[in-house]
C-alpha positions in Angstrom: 0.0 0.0 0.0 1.2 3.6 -0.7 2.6 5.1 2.3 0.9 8.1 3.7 4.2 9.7 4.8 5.9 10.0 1.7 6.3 13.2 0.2 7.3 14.4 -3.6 9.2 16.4 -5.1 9.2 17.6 -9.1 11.7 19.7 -10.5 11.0 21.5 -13.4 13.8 24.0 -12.8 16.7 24.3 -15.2 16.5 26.6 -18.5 15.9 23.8 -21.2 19.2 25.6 -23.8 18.9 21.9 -25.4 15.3 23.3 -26.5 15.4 26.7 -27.2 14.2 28.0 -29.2 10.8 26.7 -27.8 11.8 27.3 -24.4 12.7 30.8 -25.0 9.8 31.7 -23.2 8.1 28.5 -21.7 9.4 26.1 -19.5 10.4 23.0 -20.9 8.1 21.2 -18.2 5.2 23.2 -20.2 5.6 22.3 -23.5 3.2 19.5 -25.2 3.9 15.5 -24.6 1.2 14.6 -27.3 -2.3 15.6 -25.8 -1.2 16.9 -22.7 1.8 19.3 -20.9 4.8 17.2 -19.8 4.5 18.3 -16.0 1.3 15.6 -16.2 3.4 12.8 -16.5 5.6 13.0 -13.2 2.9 14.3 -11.6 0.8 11.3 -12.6 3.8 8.9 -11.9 3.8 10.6 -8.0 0.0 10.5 -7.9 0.3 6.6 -8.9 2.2 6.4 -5.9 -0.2 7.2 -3.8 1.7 10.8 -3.1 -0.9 13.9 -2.4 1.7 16.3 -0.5 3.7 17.5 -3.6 6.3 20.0 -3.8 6.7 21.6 -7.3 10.0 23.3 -7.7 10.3 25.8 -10.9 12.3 29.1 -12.1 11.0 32.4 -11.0 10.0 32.8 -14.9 8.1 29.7 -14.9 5.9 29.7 -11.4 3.1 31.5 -12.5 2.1 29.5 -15.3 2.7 26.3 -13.4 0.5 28.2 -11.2 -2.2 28.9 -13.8 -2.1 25.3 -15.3 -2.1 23.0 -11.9 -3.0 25.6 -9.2 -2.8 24.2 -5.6 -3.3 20.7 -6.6 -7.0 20.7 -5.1 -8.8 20.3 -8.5 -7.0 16.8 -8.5 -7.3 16.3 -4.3 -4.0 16.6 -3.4 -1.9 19.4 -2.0 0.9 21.0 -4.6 3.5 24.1 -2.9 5.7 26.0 -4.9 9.6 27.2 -4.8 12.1 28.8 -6.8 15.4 27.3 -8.3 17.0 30.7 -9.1 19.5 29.0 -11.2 20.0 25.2 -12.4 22.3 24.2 -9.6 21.6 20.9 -9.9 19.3 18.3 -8.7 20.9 17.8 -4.9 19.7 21.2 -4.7 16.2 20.6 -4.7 16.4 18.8 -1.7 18.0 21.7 0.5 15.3 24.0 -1.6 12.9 21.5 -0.2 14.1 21.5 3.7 11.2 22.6 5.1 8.7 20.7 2.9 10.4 17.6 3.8 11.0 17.8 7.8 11.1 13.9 8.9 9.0 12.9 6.0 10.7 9.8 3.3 10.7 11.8 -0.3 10.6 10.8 -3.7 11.9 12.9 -6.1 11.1 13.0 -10.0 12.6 15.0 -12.7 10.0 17.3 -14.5 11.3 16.1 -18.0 11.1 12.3 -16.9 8.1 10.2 -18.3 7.5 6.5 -16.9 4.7 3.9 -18.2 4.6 0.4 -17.5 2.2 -2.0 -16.2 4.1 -2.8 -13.0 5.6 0.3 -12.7 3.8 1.6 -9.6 3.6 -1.4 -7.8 7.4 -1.3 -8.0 7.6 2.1 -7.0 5.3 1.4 -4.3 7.2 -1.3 -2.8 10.7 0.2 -3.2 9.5 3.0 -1.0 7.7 1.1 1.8 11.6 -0.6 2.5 14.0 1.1 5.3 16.9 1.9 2.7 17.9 5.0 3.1 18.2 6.1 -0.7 16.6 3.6 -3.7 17.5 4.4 -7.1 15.6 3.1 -10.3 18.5 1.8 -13.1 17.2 0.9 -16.8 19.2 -0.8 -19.7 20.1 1.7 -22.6 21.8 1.7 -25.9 24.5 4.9 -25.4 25.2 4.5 -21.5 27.6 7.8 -22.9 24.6 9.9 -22.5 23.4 9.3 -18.9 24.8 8.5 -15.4 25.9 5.0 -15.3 26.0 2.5 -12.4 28.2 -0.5 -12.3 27.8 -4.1 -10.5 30.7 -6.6 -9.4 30.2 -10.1 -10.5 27.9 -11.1 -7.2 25.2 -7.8 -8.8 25.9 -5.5 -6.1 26.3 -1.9 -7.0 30.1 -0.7 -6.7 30.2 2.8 -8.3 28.4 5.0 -10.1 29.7 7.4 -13.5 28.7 10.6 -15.2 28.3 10.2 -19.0 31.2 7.6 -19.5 32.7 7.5 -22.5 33.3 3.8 -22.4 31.7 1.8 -19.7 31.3 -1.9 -19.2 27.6 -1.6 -17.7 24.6 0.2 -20.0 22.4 0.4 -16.8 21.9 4.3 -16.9 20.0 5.8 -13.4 17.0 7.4 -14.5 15.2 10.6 -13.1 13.5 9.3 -10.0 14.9 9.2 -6.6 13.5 8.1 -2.7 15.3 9.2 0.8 15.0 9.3 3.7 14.9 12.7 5.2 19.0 12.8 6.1 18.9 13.7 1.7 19.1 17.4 3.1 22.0 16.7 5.4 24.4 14.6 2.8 22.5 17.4 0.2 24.0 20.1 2.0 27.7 18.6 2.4 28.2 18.6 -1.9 30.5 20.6 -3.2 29.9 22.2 -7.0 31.7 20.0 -9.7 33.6 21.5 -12.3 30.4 22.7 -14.1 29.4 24.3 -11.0 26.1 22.1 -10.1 25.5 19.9 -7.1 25.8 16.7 -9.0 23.6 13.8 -8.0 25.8 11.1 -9.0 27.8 12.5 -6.1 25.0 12.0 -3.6 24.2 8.5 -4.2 28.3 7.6 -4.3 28.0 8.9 -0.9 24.9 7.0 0.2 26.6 4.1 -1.7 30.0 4.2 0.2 27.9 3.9 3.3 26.2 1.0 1.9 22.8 2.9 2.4 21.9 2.5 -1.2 19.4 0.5 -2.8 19.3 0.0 -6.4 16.2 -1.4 -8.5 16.4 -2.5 -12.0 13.3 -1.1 -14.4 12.2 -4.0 -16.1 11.5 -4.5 -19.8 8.1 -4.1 -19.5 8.8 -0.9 -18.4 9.6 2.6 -20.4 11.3 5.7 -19.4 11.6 8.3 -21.6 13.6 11.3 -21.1 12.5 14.4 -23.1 15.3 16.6 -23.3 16.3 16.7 -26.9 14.3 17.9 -30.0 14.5 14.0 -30.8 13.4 12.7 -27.9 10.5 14.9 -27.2 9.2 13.8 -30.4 9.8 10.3 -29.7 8.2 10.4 -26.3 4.6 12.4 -28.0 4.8 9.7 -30.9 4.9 6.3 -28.1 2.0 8.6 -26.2 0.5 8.7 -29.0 0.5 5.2 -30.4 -0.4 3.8 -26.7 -3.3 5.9 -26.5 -4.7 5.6 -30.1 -4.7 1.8 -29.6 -6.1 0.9 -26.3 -8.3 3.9 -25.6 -6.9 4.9 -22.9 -4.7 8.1 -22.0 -1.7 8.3 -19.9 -0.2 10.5 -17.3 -4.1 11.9 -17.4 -4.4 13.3 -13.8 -7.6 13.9 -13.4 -8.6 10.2 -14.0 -5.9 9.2 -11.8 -7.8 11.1 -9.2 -11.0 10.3 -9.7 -9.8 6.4 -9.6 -8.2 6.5 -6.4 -11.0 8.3 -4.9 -9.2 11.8 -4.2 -12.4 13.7 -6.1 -15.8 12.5 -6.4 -18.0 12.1 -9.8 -19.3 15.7 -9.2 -16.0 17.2 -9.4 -14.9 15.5 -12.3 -17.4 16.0 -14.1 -17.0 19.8 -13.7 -13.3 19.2 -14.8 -14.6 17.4 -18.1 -16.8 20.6 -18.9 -13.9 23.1 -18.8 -12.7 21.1 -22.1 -15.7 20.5 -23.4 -14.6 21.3 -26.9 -11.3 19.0 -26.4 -11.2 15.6 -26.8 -9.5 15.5 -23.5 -12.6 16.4 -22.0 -14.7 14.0 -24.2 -12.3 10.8 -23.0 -13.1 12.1 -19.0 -16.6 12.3 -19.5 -16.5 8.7 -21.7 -15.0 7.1 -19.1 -17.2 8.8 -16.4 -20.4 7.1 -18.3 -18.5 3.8 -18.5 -18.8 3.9 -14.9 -21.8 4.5 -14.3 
């Protein structure tokens, strides 16, 4: 079962130069993923989870429209906050950002440009954050480990150290964009120092937890897919795979407001009153479709 304790964390920070010029003036976290903004999907993945206290961390630029979009999460029954990232000082920073937010509380953290699908993707998730590790990271198999963190495994399959964008490595298991702690992530957070780029790095932060041997590390299945949007290509990619999913079975994903509505976080009313605000969308003609079916 989902805990009740855990919080979450999204970080749609960061200036998106791999984009421009589309985000010259939007956040990357704003722009399209098919049929809906991008933000939808981590916040879907968090929802999944069984997450309703939700910290959404942005640039001073960005808040308001994040703002205008999700509001204060209540539309989909859960609470959403707000904080700046003045500059991308990388992802560590999020959790000192996020000291108060978190107090005592376990926290899961998910990149805003990050999209996850898979049948037992949340039951994984779920799981992985109802153990006592300290930190669990989620590892998936790619073809150009160059691109991506990389974690390696000694011959018995137990983590031994973790790389940033290798240019050779003998492991292709890349980390991907979602993180759990346990509260101390502010404490080793705060003892980083900026690498050479000058950002927190957060292949730093799990060596540490790792040296400690506080680290958990779960493999993403085949079954499951992560797609990271970051590049002209992959952004396409990622709205063409939404796309082809949800033409097929009928069915959207990373669609908040059914995810609410299904675990019981609003009632029929309510989304019902959602569907009507796109009544001329076929986003709102799929919510009140599968509000009939159910009825």
């Amino acid at each position: 079962m989902p805990q009740n304790n855990l919080k979450g964390i999204v970080l749609a920070g960061g200036n998106g130069s791999r984009l421009s010029p589309l985000t010259d003036s939007i956040s990357k976290q704003l722009l399209p993923v098919y049929d809906k903004p991008m933000i939808y999907y981590p916040l879907s993945t968090l929802m999944l989870m069984g997450v309703k206290d939700i910290l959404l961390i942005t640039t001073k630029r960005d808040q308001a429209l994040f703002k205008n979009l999700i509001g204060t999460g209540e539309k989909f029954g859960i609470k959403i906050s707000y904080e700046v990232q003045e500059e991308p000082r990388g992802i560590p920073e999020a959790f000192i950002l996020a000291e108060k937010f978190i107090k005592n509380s376990k926290v899961v953290l998910i990149l805003g440009d990050n999209i996850f699908y898979g049948h037992d993707l949340t039951t994984q998730l779920v799981y992985s954050a109802s153990k006592n590790y300290d930190a669990t990271i989620f590892a998936y198999r790619v073809q150009n480990p160059s691109r991506f963190g990389i974690i390696n495994f000694n011959k018995e399959n137990i983590p031994t150290y973790i790389e940033e964008k290798p240019k050779s490595s003998k492991s292709d298991f890349a980390i991907t964009g979602i993180y759990i702690y346990k509260s101390n992530v502010v404490k080793y957070a705060k003892k980083l120092k900026p690498s050479e780029r000058g950002e927190l790095e957060i292949t730093d932060l799990n060596n540490i937890y790792m040296k400690e041997k506080k680290l958990n590390v779960e493999i993403l299945g085949r079954g499951i897919a992560w797609l990271d949007t970051g590049t002209f290509e992959s952004l396409q990619d990622a709205s063409l795979f939404i796309k082809t999913l949800e033409m097929r079975q009928g069915l959207k994903i990373g669609c908040p407001e059914e995810i609410a509505w299904r675990l019981n976080y609003i009632d029929d009313r309510k989304f019902s009153n959602i569907a009507k605000k796109y009544v001329k969308s076929p986003y709102g003609n799929y919510l009140r479709k599968i509000l009939r079916e159910s009825n």
